[in-house]
N, C-alpha and C positions, 0 to 999 in steps of 0.2 A: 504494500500500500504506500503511495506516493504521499504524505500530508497534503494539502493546501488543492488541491487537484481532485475534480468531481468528476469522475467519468457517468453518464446512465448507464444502468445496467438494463441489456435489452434479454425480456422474455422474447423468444422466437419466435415464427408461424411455427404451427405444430398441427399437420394434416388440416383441419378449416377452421382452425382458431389465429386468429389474428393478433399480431404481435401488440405488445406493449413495452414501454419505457420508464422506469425510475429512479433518482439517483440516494442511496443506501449512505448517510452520513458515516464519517471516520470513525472506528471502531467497530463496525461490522463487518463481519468474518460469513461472508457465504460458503455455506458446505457444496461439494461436488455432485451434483446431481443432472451430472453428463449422461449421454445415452450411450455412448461404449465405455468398458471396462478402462481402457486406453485411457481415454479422456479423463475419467473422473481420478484415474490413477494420477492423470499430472496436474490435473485439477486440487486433487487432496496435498499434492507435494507442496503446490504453491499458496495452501491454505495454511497446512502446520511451519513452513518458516513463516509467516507474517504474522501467525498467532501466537506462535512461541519466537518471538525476535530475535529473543537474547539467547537460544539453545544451539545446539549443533547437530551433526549426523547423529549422535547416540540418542537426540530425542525424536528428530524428525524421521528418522528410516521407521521405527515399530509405530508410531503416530498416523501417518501417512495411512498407511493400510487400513487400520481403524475410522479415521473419518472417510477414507473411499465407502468403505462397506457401510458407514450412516447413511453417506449419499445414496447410495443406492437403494438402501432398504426405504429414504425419505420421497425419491424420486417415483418408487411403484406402486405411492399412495397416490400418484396422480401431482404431488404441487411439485409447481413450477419456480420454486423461488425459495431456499433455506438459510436461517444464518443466523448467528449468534451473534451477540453484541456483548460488549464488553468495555467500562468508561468506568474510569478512576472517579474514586471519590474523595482526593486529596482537593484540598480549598486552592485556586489560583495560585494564592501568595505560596504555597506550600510544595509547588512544583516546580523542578529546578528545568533551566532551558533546553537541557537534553532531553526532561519529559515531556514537555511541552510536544515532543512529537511522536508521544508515547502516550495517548490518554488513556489508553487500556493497562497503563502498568500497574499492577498490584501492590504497588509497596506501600502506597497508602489505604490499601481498599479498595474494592472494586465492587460495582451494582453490572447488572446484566438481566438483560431480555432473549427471547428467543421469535425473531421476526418469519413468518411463511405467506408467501404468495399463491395461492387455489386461482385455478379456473372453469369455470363452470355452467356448463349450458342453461340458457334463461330463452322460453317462450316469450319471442318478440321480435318486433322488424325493427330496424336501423332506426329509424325514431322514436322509438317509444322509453327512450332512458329515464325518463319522468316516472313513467307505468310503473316498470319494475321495481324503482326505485321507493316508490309511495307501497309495493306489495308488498318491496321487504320491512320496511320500515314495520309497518302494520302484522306483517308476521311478528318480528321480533319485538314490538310493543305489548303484545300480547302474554309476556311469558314476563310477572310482575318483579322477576329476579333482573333486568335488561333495564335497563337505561340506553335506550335506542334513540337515537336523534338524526334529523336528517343535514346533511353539508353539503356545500355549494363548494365542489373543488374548480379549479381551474380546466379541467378537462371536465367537466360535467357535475350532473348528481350526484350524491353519494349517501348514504345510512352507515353514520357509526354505532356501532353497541359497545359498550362497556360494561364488564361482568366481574362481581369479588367474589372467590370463594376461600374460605377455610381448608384445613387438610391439618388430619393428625398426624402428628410425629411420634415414632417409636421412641420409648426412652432408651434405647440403649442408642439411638442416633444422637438424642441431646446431652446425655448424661443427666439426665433431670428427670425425680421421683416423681413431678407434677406433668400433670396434661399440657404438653403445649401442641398448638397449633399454627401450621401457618398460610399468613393471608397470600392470597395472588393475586394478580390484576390483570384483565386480558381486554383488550382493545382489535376490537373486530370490525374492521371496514369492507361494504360492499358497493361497489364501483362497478355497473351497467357500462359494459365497450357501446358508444357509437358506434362502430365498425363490424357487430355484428352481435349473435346472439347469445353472447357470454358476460356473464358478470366477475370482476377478478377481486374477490376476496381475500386481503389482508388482514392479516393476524398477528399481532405482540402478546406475549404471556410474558411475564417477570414474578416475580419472588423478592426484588427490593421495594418494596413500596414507600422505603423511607425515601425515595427519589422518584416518585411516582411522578410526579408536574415534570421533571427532565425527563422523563420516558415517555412520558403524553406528545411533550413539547415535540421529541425522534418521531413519532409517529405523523403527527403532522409535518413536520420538513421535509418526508419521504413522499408523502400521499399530492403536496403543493408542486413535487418536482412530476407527480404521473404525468403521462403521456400516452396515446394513441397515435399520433403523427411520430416519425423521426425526430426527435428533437434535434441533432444533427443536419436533416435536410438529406440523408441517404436512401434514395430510392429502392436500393439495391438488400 
């Protein structure tokens, strides 16, 4: 990963689903979820050195292999798009200039989300992104645990949901005789393609919720940069 340097990352045509574009702010680590062996193999190589920066061949050769095989296994659920994130929770003043282009370094703590891209066939002709849009909403209004709401992105409609749930923890994972539990917060956007009859669903889950408003905030910078068009201008 280059710092300072936004490439989009472009989902592909994939048989009659029609591409999209977005660009994945710093600190997200897309998994390998190539269509050959090959690909996700150099895919995964070029994942574990920019995840693990600071390691060498003794961590990246047994790594590598491990996250091909997520991709894979994450790829033949159908999504289009995987990636972990990962953003230091040291304070400004408290990162020295070498980290500065390290925001994922751990040494002061780290908060992480896990971002996925779904695409999904939606009954509808090229214009009706309003329809589906108003059907999802109203589906997912319905279910009194959802806080559904509808947004006006730059490339069109859109319905976010956002969902908390709880989950117990094993004491012998916390070391603690008392019940605890933990919160998560998952941020679920569905975006009707103009371009055809799919809607591409966007996904955040996290576990830090003490940085939940800076994980809201990633989710909108990503969803502001979508695209249907090239953003580019590449026909090709």
């Amino acid at each position: 990963m280059t710092p300072g340097i936004s490439i989009p990352h472009a989902v592909p045509r994939r048989g009659e689903i029609p591409p999209l574009w977005f660009i994945a702010p710093e600190g997200f680590f897309a998994l390998p979820l190539d269509a050959t062996p090959e690909g996700r193999a150099e895919s995964a190589t070029t994942l574990v050195q920019n995840l693990y920066s600071r390691g060498d061949e003794r961590i990246w050769k047994p790594a590598a292999p491990y996250y091909a095989a997520i991709g894979e296994l994450m790829a033949s659920t159908g999504l289009s798009y995987a990636a972990v994130g990962l953003f230091s929770t040291a304070e400004d003043d408290a990162i020295s200039d070498t980290d500065q282009e390290l925001r994922y370094d751990p040494a002061e703590g780290v908060a992480h989300c896990a971002l996925t891209v779904g695409i999904i066939p939606t009954d509808q002709s090229d214009a009706d992104t309003d329809v589906v849009a108003q059907g999802v909403l109203a589906t997912l209004s319905s279910d009194p645990y959802n806080n559904a709401i509808w947004v006006d992105l730059p490339c069109g409609p859109a319905v976010s949901c956002i969902t908390l749930r709880e989950y117990p923890l094993d004491p012998e994972v916390t070391n603690d005789t008392k019940e605890t539990k933990l919160l998560t917060g998952q941020i679920q956007v569905h975006v009707p393609f103009p371009t055809g009859p799919y809607t591409a669903v966007f996904t955040l889950n996290t576990p830090s919720m003490d940085y939940w408003t800076e994980i809201y905030r990633l989710m909108s910078a990503v969803l502001q940069t979508l695209s249907f068009d090239d953003p580019l201008g590449d026909e090709n």
